[in-house]
N, C-alpha and C positions, 0 to 999 in steps of 0.2 A: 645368604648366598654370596657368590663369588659378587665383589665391587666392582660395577663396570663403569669405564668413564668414556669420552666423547671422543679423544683421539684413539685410544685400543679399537672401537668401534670404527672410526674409520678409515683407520690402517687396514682392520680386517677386511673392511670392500674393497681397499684397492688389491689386496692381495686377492682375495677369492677373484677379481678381475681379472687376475695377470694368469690366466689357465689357457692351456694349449688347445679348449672344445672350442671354448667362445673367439676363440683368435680363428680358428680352422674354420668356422663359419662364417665369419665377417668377409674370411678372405676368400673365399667361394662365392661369395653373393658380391666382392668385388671382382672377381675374376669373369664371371660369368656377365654382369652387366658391360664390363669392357667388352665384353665380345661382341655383345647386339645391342650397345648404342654406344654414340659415339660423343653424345653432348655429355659438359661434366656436370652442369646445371641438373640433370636428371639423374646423375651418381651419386649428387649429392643430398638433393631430393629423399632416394628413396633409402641411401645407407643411415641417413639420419632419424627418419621415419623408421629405419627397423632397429636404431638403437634407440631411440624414445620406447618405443614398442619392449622391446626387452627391460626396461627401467621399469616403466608400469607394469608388466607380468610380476616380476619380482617383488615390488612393493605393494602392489595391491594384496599376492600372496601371502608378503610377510603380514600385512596389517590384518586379514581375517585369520592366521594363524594364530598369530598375538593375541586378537579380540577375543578366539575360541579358547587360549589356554588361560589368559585373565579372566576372562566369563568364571571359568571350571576349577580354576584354581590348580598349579604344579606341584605333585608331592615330592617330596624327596625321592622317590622309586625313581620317576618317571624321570625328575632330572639326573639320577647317576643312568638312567640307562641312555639316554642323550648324552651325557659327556663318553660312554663307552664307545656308542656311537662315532663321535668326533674322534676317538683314541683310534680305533680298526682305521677311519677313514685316513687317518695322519700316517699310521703305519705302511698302508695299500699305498699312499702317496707316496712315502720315501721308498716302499720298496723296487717304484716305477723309477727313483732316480738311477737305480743299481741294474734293473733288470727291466726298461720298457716294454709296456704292454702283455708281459709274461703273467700268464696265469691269470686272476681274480686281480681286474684293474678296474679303476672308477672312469669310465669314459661314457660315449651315447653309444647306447645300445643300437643293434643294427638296424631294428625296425623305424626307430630314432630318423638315423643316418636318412634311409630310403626317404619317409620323409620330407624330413628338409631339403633332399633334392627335390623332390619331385613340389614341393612348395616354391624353391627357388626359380623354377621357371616363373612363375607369376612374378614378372619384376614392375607391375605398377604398385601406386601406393598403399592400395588395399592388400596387396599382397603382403608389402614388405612389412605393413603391420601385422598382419597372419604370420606370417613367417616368426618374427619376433617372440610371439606369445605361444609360438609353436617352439621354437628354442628355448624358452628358456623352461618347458616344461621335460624338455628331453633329458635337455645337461645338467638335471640335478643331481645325476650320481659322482658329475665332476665338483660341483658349485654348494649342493645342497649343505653337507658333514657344515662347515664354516657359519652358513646362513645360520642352521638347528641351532649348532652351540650358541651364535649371538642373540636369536629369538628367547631363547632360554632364560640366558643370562637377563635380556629387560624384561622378564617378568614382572622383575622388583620394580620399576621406577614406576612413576606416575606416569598413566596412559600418557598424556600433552608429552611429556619427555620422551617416550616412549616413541610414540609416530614420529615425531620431529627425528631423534637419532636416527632410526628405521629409513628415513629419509636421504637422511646423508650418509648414510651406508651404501644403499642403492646408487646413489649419487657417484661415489666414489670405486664402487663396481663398476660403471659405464666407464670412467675418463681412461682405463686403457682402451677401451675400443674406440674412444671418439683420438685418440693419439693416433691409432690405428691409420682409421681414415682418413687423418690429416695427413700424414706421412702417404699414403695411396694419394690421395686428390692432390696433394702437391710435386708427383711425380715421382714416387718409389714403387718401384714394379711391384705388382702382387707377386707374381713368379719369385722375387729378391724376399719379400715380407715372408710368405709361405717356409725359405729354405730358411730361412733367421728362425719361424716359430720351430721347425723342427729338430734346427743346432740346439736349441734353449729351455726346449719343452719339459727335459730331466729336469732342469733348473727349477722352473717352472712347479713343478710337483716337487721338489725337495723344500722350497720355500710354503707353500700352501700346507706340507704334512708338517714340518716343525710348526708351521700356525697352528694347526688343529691338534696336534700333539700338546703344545704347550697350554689353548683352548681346556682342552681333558682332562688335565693333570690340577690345572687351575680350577674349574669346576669339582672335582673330584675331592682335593684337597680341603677346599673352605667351603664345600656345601653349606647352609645353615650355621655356619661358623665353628661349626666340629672335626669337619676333616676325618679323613679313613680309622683314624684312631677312635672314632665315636661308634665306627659299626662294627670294631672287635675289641671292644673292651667289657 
């Protein structure tokens, strides 16, 4: 299978980080706590607590995803239909850079949306950990395509290398959202952040679909070391 190493691994969280879902929430659950309280001791508190929260959804998920396909073993099928997978979602992404939100897009579904409003109310700290593991369960049709293909790809390593990258994947998914909230708690309007995610959010999707694009084609290519020429000859 495709060679994966430590820095492609954690370029890829920073990028699946930089998505316009996980920005659109952060900034709603800043927007809204400025409105009904006014200490920033307590914005910091619970935005921090719902990005802890969203780290752990994610990596908990990746590591019994992993455990269940190293248990089971990945065949060749199953991994080109995961790299196809990644291919449509790179596609759907670029074509949100040309044509936003038109048609068959990868966003949170509306029942999603509802939701995490209605969880947003709850701004103590148990919430904003609900909330977190409520997010990150929604936004996988924005987040997941990226996750799949790199869960995939460590098949191959040794579990210990495996959970440890898996780690600083995760890792490096959060630090847009904690830039996020640094830039809010040290005095950038949500209202200013909100209209920047919206300028950029094409952006946004054309960088994550060439990730998952190029992801596809890589996987596809050097499966088991044969590449496409191996399943038509």
């Amino acid at each position: 299978m495709a060679e994966l190493t430590l820095p492609i691994v954690a370029i890829a969280g920073l990028i699946d980080g930089i998505n316009p879902c996980a920005f659109g929430v952060l900034i709603l659950l800043m927007a809204y706590l400025s409105r009904v309280r006014d200490h920033k001791a307590n914005l910091m508190k619970i935005c921090l607590i719902y990005i802890t929260a969203v780290f752990l959804a994610y990596y908990i998920a990746g590591l019994g995803l992993l455990r269940t396909v190293t248990a089971l073993g990945i065949g060749i099928y199953v991994y080109y239909f995961i790299a196809i997978i990644a291919l449509v979602a790179g596609i759907l992404e670029l074509k949100d850079f040309f044509w936003y939100g038109r048609g068959i897009f990868l966003g949170i579904p509306a029942p999603g949306l509802r939701l995490i409003k209605r969880q947003l109310k709850k701004t103590n700290a148990f919430g904003a950990f609900v909330l977190g593991f409520v997010v990150a369960a929604v936004e996988l049709p924005c987040t997941g395509a990226v996750y799949l293909a790199i869960l995939a790809m460590m098949t191959t390593k040794p579990w210990g290398t495996a959970i440890w990258w898996l780690f600083l994947y995760n890792l490096a998914f959060i630090i847009p959202l904690v830039i996020l909230f640094v830039l809010a708690y040290f005095g950038t309007k949500t209202h200013k952040i909100e209209v920047w995610r919206k300028k950029y959010r094409k952006w946004m999707r054309l960088v994550t679909g060439l990730l998952l694009i190029a992801l596809a084609l890589w996987m596809l290519i050097e499966v088991n070391g044969f590449g496409l020429l191996y399943l038509f000859r």
